[in-house]
Every structure is written in C-alpha cells, then in structure tokens.
C-alpha positions in Angstrom: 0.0 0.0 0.0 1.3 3.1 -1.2 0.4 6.6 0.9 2.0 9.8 -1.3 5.5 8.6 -1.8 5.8 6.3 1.3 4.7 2.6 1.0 2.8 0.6 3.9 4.1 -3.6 3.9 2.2 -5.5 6.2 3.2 -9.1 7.2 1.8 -10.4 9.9 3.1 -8.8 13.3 5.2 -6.4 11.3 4.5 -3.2 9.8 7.1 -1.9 7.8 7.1 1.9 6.3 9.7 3.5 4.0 10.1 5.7 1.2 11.7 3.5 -1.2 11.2 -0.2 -1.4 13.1 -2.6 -0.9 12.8 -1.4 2.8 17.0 -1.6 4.0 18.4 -0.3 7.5 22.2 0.8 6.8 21.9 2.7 9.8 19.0 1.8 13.3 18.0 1.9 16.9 15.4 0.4 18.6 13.1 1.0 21.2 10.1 -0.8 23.3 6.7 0.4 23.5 3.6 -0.4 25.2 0.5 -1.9 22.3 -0.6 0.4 19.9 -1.6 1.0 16.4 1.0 0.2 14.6 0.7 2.1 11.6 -0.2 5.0 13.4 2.7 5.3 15.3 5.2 4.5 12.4 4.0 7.6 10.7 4.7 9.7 14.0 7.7 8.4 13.9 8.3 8.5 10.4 7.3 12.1 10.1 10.4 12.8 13.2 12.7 11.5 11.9 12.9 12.8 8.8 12.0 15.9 10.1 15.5 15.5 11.9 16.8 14.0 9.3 16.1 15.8 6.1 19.5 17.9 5.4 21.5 14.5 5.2 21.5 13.8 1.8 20.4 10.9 0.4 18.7 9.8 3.4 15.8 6.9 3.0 13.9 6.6 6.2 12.3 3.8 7.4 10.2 2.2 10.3 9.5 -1.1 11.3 7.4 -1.8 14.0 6.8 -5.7 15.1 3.9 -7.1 17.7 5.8 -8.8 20.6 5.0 -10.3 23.8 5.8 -6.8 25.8 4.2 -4.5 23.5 6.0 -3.3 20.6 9.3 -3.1 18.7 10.3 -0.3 16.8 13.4 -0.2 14.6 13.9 3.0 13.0 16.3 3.8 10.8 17.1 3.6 6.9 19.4 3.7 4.0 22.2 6.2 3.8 24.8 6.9 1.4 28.2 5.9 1.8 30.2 5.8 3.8 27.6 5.8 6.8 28.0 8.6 9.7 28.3 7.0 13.1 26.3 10.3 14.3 23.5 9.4 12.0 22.1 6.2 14.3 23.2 8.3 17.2 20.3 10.7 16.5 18.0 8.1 15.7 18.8 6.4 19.1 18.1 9.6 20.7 14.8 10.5 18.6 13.5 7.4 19.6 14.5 7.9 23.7 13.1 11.8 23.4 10.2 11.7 26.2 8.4 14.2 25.0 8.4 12.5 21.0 7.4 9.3 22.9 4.7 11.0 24.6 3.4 12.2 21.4 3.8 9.2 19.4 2.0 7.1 22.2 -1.1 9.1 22.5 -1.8 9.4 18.5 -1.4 6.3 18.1 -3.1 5.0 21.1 -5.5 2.6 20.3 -9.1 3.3 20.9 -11.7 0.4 22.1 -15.6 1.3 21.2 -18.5 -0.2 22.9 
C-alpha cells in the first residue's frame, strides 16, 4: 500500500514503512513500546525522523514496527549513502528515547476500544 510517496508492507506482526522499497536499514535503533496501532505510530515516527533527518543527503527513512509479547518493537532507521556517519544512528537512538516525542507518538497512536 502506497500513501504519497511512502509505502505501507504488512506481514503479519510487522509493519514496515519506508520511502523507497526494498525497505533496507544501513543505519538503526530500537526501542520498546507499550501496544498500539502500529501504523499510526510509524507515521509519527516517520514524520520525526525525517524531520530530523532531512538535510543529510540521500537519506531513505524507514520504520519497522513488530507485535511482541511486551508490547511493541520499533526499529527505526534507513538507507544512507556511503560511507555511513556513526552520528546518524546516534540521532536516531536519541529521537526514539526523546520523552516528549514518545509521549506524542504514544497518545496518537493509542488505540481506541468502542463499545
């Protein structure tokens, strides 16, 4: 499923999103999080990331979030050109442990049970 120029893979317990396909991570970090939608919350973290990210060029972002027995598990990351900047993952590791982006991303994408 394609969504403007980013594309949606679902398999299972994963969600994968990222710009350009075949989905690679040449640079990541990971985090936990509790369960929530996981689409949801790969945009919001989709949408930081690059926003950090934007000004390095060549930069392919892209999120993977899998279903787990704790919750969830996000690697977020993506293709970069060569060679790879060590301070590239860095800020990925520390967009994904900012506490006020995790508070964000956990209430959008919260998930909501009717009835």
């Amino acid at each position: 499923m394609t969504q403007g120029m980013w594309h949606t893979q679902k398999d299972g317990d994963v969600v994968t999103l990222a710009r350009a396909l075949p989905a690679r991570f040449d640079v990541s970090a990971t985090a936990s999080f509790p369960m929530l939608a996981r689409t949801r919350l790969a945009h919001q973290i989709r949408q930081d990331m690059w926003r950090a990210l934007r000004n390095i060029r060549g930069f392919s972002p892209v999120v993977r979030v899998e279903r787990c027995d704790t919750g969830l598990r996000v690697t977020a990351g993506g293709r970069v050109p060569q060679p790879i900047s060590r301070h590239i993952a860095e800020r990925v590791e520390g967009l994904l442990c900012d506490e006020d982006l995790r508070a964000r991303w956990i209430k959008c994408a919260r998930v909501r049970v009717s009835g």
